[in-house]
N, C-alpha and C positions, 0 to 999 in steps of 0.2 A: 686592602681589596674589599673586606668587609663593607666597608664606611664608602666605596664609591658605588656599591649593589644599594644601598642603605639610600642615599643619594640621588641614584638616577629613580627607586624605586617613587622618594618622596616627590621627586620631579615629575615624575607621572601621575599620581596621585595627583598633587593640585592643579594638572594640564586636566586632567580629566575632568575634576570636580568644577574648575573656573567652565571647561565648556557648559557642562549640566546645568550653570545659572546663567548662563546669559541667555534673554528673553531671543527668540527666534523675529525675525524681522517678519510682518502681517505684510500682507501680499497688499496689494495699492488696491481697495476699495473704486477708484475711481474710475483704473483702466480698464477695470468689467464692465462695468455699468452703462448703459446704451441708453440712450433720450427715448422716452418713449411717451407719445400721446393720446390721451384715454378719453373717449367721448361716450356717451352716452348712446344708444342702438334707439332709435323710434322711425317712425312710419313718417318718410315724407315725398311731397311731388316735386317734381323737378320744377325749376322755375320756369323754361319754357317750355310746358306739356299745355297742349289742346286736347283737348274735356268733348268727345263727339259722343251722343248716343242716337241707341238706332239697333235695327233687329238687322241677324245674320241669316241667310236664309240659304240652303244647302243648290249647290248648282244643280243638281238631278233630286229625285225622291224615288224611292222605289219600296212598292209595299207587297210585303212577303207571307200571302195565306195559304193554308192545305186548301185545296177545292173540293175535299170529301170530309166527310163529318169525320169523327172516331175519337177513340181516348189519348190524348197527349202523352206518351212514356218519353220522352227526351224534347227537352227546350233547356242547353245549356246557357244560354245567351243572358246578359242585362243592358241597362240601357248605359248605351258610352261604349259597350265594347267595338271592338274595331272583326270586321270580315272579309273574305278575302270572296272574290264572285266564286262561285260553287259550292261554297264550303256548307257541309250537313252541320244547318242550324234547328232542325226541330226534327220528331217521329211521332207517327201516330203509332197506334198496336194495330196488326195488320192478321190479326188472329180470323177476323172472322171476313177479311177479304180471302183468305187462306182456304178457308172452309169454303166458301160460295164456290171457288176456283176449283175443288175438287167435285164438287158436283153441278157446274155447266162441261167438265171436262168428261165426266159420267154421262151428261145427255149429248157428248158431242159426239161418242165415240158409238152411242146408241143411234145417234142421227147419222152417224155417217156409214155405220152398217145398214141402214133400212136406206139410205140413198144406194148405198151401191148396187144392193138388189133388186130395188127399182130401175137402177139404172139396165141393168143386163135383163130386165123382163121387158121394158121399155123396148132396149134393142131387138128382142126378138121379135115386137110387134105383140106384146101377151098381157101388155100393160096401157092403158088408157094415157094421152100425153099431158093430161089433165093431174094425174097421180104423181107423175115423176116430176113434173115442175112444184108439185107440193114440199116432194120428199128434195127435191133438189133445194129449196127456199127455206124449208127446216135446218137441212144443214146446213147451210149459210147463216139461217138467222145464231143458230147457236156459235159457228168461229166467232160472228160478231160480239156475244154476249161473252165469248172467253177474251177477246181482244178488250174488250169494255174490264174487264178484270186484271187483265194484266197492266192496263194501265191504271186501276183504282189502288194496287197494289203499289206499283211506281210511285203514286201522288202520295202514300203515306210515306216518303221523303222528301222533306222542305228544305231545298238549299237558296244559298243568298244569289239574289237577282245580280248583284253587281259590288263590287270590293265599297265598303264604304264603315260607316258607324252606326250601328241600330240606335234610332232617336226614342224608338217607344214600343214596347214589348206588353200587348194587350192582354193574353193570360196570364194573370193573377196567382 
């Protein structure tokens, strides 16, 4: 019994050791490998491309300034960006239409008390019609001069005239 453990043991043994040398079959090189064509990357024109020049010229133009002086705090904008109509493309500082505003609104509320007084001396006959059409014209001229502000105020917001591309943005 000895001699057939002895036996089957050596019969393993060189089953084993014959696998461990025989070389492994290399996988086919050939059935990987895909055709493939290499060329060279350069700049060229198609053969039948027509060559035109000539300038583009925008179908509308639209030109976008404040119509009041003051100091520029916001001009996001460069040239090429694209806008949409309305959109806030510029601000002036609006500090010292701020300040004007609070004192025409000071001689407005002075004019319009010295009109109303007028106006009830007027009515009684106690007042010359000559007076009350002054004090009446006063406080006219000053809503005016507060309406003239509120719009100077409005103008230091510059939005886009119409959706398009700014071609040229003159402050520097």
């Amino acid at each position: 019994m000895k001699y057939l453990y002895v036996l089957m043991f050596a019969l393993f043994a060189a089953t084993l050791m014959y696998g461990c040398q025989q070389a492994k079959p290399e996988a086919s090189s050939q059935a990987l490998s895909l055709p493939v064509n290499i060329e060279k990357v350069s700049h060229q024109r198609p053969v039948n491309a027509w060559v035109y020049s000539g300038n583009i010229k925008p179908l509308r133009e639209s030109n976008a300034n404040f119509t009041i002086p003051g100091k520029i705090t916001f001009l996001p904008l460069e040239e090429g960006d694209f806008v949409n109509q309305g959109q806030l493309i510029g601000n002036l500082d609006p500090a010292d239409y701020h300040i004007e505003l609070k004192r025409v609104e000071a001689q407005l509320l002075e004019a319009k008390d010295a009109y109303e007084r007028f106006k009830q001396l007027y009515e009684k006959k106690s007042l010359p019609e000559k007076d009350y059409i002054s004090a009446q014209a006063a406080y006219q001229q000053v809503q005016a001069a507060r309406e003239m502000i509120a719009k100077k105020i409005a103008d230091t917001r510059l939005s886009a005239p119409t959706t398009g591309i700014v071609m040229e943005k003159m402050p520097r």
